[in-house]
C-alpha positions in Angstrom: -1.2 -25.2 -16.0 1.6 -23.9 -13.0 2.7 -20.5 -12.4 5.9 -19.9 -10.3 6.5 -16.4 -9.2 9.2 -15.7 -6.6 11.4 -13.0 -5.5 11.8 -10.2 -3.1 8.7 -8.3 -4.3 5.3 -9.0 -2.7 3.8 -6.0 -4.4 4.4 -6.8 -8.0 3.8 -10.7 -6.6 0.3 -10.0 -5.4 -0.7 -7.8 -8.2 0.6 -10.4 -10.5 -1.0 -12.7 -8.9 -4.6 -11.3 -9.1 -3.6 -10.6 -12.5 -3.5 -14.3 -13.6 -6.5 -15.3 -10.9 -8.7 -12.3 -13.0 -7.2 -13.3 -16.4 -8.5 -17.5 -15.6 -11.9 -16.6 -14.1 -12.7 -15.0 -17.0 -12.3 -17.6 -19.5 -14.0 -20.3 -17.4 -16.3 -20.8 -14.3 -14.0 -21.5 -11.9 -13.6 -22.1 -7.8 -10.5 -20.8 -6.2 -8.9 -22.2 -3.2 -5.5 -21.7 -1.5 -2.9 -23.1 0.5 0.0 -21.5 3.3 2.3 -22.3 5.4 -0.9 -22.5 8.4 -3.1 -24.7 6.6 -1.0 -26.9 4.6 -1.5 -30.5 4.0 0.3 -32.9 1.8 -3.2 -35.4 1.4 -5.5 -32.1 0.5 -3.0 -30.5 -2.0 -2.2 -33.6 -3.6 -6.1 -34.6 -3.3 -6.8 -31.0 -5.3 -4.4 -30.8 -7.9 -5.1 -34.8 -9.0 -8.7 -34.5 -9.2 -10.9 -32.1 -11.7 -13.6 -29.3 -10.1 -17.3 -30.3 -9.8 -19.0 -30.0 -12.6 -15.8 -29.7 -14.7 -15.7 -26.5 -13.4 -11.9 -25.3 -13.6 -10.1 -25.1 -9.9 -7.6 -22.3 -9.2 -5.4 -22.7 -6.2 -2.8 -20.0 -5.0 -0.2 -21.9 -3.1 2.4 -19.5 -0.7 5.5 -20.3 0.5 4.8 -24.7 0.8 7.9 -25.4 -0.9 9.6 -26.4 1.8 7.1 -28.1 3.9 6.2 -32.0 3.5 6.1 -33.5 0.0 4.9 -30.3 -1.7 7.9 -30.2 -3.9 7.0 -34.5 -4.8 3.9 -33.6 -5.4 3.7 -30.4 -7.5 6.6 -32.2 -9.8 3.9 -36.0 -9.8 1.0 -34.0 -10.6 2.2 -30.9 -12.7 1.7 -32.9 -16.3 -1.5 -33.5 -15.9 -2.7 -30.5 -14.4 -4.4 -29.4 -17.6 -6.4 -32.6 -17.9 -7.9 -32.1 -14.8 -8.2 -28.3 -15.4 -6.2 -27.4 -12.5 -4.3 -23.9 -12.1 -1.4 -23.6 -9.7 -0.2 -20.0 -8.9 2.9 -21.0 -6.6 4.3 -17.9 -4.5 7.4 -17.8 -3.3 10.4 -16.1 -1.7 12.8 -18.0 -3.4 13.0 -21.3 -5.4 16.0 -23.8 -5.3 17.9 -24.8 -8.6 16.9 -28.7 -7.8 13.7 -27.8 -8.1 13.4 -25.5 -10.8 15.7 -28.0 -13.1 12.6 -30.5 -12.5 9.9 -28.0 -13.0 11.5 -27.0 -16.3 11.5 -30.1 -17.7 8.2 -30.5 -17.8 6.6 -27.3 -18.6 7.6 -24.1 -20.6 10.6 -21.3 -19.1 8.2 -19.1 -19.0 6.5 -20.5 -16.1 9.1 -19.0 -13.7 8.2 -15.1 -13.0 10.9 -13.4 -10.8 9.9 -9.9 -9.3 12.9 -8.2 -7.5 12.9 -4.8 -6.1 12.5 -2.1 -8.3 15.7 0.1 -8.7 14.8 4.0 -7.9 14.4 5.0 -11.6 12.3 2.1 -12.6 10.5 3.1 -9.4 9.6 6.3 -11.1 8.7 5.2 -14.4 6.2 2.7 -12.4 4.4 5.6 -10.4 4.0 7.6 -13.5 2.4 4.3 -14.9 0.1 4.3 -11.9 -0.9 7.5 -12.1 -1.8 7.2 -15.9 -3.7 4.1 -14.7 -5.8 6.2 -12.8 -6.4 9.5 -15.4 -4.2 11.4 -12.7 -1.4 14.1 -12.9 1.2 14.0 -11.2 5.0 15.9 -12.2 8.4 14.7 -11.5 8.8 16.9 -8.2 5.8 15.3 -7.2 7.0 11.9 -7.5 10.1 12.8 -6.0 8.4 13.5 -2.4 6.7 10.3 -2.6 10.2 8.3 -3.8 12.1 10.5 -0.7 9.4 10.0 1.9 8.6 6.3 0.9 11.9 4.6 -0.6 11.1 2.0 -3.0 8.0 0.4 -0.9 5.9 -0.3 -3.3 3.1 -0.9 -1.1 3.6 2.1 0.9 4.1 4.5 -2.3 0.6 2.7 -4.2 -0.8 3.6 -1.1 0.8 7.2 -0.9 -0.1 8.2 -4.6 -3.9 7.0 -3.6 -3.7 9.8 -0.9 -2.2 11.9 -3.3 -4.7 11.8 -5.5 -7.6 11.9 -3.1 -5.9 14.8 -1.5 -5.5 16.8 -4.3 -9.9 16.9 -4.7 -9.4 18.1 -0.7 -6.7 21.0 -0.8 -9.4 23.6 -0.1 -10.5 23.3 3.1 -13.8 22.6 3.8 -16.7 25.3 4.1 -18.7 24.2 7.2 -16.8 25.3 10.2 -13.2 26.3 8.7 -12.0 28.8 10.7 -12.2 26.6 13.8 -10.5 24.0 11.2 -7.3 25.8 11.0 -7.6 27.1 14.7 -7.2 23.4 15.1 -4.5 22.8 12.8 -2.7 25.7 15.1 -3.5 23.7 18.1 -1.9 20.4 16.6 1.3 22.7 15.5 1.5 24.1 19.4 0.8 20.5 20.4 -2.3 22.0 22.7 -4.0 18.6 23.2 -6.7 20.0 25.4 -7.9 22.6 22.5 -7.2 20.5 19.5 -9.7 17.7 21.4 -12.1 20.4 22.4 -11.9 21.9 18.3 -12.6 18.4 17.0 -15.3 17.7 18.7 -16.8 21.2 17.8 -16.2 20.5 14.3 -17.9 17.6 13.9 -21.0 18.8 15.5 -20.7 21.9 13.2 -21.5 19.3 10.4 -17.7 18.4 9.0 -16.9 15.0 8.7 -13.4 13.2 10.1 -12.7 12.8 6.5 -12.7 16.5 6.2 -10.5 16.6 9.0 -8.5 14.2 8.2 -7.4 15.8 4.8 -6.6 19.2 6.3 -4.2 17.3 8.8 -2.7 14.7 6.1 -1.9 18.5 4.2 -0.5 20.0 6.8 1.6 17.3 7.7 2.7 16.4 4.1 3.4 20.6 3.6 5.8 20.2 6.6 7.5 17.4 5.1 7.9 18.6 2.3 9.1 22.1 3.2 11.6 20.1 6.1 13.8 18.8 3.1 14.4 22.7 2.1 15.2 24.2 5.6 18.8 25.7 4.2 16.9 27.9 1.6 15.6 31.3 1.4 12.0 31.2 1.6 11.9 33.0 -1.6 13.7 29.9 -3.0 11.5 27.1 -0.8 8.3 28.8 -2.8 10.2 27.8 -6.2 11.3 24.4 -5.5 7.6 23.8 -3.9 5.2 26.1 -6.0 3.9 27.0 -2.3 2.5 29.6 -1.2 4.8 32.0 0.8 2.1 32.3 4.0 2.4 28.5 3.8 5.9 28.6 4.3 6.4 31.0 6.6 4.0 29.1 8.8 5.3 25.7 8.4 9.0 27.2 8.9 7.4 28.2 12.6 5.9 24.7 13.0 9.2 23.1 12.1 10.9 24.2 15.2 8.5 22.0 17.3 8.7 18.9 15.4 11.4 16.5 14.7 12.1 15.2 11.2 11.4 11.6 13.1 8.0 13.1 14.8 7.0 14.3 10.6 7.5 10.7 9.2 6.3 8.8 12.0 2.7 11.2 11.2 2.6 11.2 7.9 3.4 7.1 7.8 0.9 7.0 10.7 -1.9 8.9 8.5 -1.5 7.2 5.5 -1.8 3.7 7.0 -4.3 4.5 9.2 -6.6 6.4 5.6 -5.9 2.2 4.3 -7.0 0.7 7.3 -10.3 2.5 7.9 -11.1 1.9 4.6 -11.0 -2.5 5.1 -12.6 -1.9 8.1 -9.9 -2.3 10.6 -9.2 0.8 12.5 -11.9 3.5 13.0 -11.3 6.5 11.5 -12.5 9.3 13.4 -11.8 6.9 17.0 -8.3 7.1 15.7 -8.5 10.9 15.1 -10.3 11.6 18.8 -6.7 9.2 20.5 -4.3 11.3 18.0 -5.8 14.4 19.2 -6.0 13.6 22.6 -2.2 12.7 22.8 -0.4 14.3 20.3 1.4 11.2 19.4 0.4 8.6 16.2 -1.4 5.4 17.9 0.9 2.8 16.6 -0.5 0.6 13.8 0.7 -2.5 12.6 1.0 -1.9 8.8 0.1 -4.5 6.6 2.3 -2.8 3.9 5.7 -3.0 5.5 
């Protein structure tokens, strides 16, 4: 059996993609290996799609983007009839596939083998995070999803990520009890970009007993509040409160903290939070180390993100 799935999309390619590994295992004991452009071979892929799994234990391999390296195209078209006999999935992945190729491919196995993901347009893009959300029992409304389309585009990746937050967030909007006055005088201090006192207030507050994840949630609010209220900055505050359902102490205070902050130094935050709320959670950056620099500086520590 071969799957082919190409195109522009890495999201929808990886969640496919984990979609037919899950769907396989399931059926059959099975022993998954892969293949990329760093560890590619033309002996050991040709080696482990002509020969059957110990045991005759089925073997899954996830190929990326070895089209055009070596034989790989020779030898996926030799061996892809008898794949099934030796009870040998390929899941190919790639960014694009050439007619020649696909003509030969075609002939031997079904159309359907060929999955193209491209982008998502913007309204398909909505209907998708409304999916999501429903996924995950949550609620979320149209204006919602339209602050996570304006700040995020059509990333998938960043707006999967985004609606995680959201939804997270939302179980964090009050603020939490152990030390919150000194909470929000530190939410001041990051809004008059006082980087002695907002250092000095987050240590305090962690001895006090709150975690960075507390913290962390007040500032992704604030932050997000800003943005959001930064796209209505021509309107009445009376009319701000309808579009947002905010409070009107809220706006009046973020309309203050807008004058200190560029829309650039907003998104570059917000983009900085989020990534770094994905990161701590696979281990790769430390939350509350990341926190103590942010604090210290009053500037995002730049982070490579593994979604863009």
């Amino acid at each position: 059996m071969i799957h082919i799935v190409y195109g522009p999309n890495t999201f929808a390619i990886q969640e496919r993609i984990k979609e037919l590994v899950g769907s396989y295992s399931e059926k059959s004991p099975s022993s998954i290996s892969s293949f990329s452009e760093e560890n590619f071979s033309a002996e050991s892929l040709e080696s482990a799609l002509r020969h059957s799994g110990l045991f005759q234990e089925q073997k899954i391999i996830v190929a990326k983007n070895i089209l055009s390296l070596g034989e790989a195209k020779n030898i996926i078209t030799e061996t892809t009839p008898h794949l099934e006999e030796n009870s040998v999935v390929l899941i190919l992945q790639e960014d694009k596939i050439d007619s020649v190729f696909q003509k030969k491919i075609q002939k031997l196995v079904p159309s359907e083998t060929f999955e193209e993901y491209p982008f998502l347009s913007p309204k398909k893009i909505f209907s998708w995070l409304k999916t999501q959300a429903e996924k995950k029992n949550a609620v979320i409304n149209e204006r919602q999803i339209d602050e996570l389309v304006s700040a995020h585009g059509t990333n998938q990746w960043m707006l999967a990520t985004a609606l995680e937050l959201h939804i997270l967030g939302a179980k964090h909007i009050t603020p939490p009890q152990k030390d919150s006055k000194n909470i929000f005088r530190l939410l001041d201090a990051v809004t008059d970009k006082k980087t002695k006192d907002a250092f000095i207030l987050y240590h305090q507050i962690l001895l006090s007993g709150a975690s960075p994840e507390d913290i962390f949630w007040k500032l992704y609010w604030q932050f997000k509040n800003l943005l959001t209220i930064s796209r209505y900055e021509h309107l009445s505050p009376a009319d701000i409160e309808k579009k947002t359902g905010m409070h009107p102490f809220v706006i009046k205070k973020a309309g203050w903290a807008l004058k200190r902050f560029t829309k650039k130094e907003l998104e570059s935050a917000f983009e900085w939070l989020i990534t770094l709320w994905q990161d701590d959670k696979i281990k790769t950056r430390n939350l509350s180390g990341e926190l103590e620099l942010f604090f210290l500086t009053m500037r995002p520590h730049a982070l490579p993100s593994r979604f863009l």
